[in-house]
C-alpha positions as CSV (number, residue, x, y, z in Angstrom):
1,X,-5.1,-18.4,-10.3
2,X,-6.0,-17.3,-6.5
3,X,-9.3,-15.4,-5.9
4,X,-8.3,-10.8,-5.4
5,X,-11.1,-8.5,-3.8
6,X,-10.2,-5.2,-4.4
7,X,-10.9,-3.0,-0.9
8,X,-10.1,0.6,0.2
9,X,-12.0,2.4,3.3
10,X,-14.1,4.8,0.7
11,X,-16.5,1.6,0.5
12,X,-16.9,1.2,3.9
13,X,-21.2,1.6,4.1
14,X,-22.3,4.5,6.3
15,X,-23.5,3.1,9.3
16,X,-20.6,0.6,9.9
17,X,-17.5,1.2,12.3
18,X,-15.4,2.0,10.6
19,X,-11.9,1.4,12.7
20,X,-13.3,-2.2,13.0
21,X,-14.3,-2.8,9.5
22,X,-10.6,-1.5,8.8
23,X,-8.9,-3.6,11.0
24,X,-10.5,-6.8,9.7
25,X,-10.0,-5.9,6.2
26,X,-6.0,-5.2,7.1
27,X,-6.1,-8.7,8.6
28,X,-7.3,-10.5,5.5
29,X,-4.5,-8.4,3.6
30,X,-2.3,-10.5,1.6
31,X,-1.0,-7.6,-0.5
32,X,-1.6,-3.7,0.6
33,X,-0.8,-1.7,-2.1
34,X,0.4,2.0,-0.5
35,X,0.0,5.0,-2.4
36,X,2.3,7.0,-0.6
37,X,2.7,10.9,-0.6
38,X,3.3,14.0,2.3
39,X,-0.4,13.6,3.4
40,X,0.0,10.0,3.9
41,X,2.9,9.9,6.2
42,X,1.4,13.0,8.0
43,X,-2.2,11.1,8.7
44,X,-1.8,9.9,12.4
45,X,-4.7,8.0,11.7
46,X,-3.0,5.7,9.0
47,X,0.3,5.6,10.6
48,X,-1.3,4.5,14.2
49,X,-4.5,2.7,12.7
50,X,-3.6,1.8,9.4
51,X,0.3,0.5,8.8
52,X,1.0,-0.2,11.8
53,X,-0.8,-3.4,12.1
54,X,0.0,-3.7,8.1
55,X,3.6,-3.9,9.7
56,X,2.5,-6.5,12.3
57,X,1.1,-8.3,9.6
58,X,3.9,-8.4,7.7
59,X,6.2,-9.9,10.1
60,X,3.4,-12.1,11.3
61,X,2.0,-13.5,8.1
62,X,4.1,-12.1,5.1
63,X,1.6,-9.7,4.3
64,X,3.1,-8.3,1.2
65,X,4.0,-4.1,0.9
66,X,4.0,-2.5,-2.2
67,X,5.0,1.0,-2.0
68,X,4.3,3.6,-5.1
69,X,5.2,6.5,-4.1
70,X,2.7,9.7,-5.4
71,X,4.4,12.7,-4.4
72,X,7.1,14.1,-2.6
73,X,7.8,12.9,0.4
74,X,10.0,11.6,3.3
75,X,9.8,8.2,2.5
76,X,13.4,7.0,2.1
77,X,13.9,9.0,5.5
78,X,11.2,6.2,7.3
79,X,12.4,3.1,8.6
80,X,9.3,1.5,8.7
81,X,8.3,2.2,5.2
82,X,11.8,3.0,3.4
83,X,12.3,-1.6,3.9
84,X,9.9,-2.2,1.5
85,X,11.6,-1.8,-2.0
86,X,9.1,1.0,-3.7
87,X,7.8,0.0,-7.2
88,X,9.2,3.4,-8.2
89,X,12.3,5.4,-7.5
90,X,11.0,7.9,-4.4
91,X,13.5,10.3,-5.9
92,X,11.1,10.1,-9.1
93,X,7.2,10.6,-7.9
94,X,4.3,9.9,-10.0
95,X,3.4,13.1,-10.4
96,X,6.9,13.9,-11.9
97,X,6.8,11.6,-14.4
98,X,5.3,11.3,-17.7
99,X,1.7,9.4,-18.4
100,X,3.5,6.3,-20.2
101,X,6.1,6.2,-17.4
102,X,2.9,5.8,-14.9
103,X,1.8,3.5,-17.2
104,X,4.6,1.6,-16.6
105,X,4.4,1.7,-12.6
106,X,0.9,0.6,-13.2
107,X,2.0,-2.9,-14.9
108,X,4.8,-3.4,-12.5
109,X,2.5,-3.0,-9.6
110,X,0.0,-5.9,-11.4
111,X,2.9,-7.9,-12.2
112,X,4.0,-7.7,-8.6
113,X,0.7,-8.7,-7.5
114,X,0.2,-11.7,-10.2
115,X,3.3,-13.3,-8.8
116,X,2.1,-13.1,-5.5
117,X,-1.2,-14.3,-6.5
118,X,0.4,-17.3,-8.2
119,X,2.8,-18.3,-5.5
120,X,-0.4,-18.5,-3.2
């Protein structure tokens, strides 16, 4: 089974640049794993910075998207994002839905990414 380092920016070290450390982490992507709520699509920062070279990269290399969608939001009304299939209805949040429904997501979103890993 392939190799998976786990990244988010909260590890970037202080000192580093951080734009750049982002961008090379984005371009080593294979799967991005979006957690996606109203204060994610209103961040200029990650929709400028942050998907759209995840976008790029998906055209480019077949970087995977996996959408879960956290709370409200205008997802299904966003082009760019609304083409990934969502591992959960966007109609039907996280934060609606019970703990063993989450649960669920969870394992869906580790399935997703074991089949990826495995068709590497």
């Amino acid at each position: 089974m392939g190799h998976v380092k786990l990244w988010s920016d909260t590890i970037i070290l202080s000192g580093e640049k951080r734009k750049e450390k982002i961008e090379e982490e984005l371009n080593n992507a294979a799967i991005a794993v979006l957690l996606i709520s109203a204060d994610f699509m209103a961040s200029d920062f990650i929709i400028s910075d942050e998907l759209q070279p995840l976008l790029k990269l998906a055209e480019s290399k077949g970087t995977i998207i996996i959408p879960i969608i956290i709370k409200p939001c205008r997802f299904l009304r966003e082009p760019t994002l609304s083409q990934f299939q969502s591992v959960n209805n966007p109609l039907n949040p996280l934060c609606k839905i019970s703990e063993f429904e989450q649960e669920e997501i969870y394992e869906k979103v580790a399935q997703r990414i074991e089949l990826a890993i495995k068709s590497e």
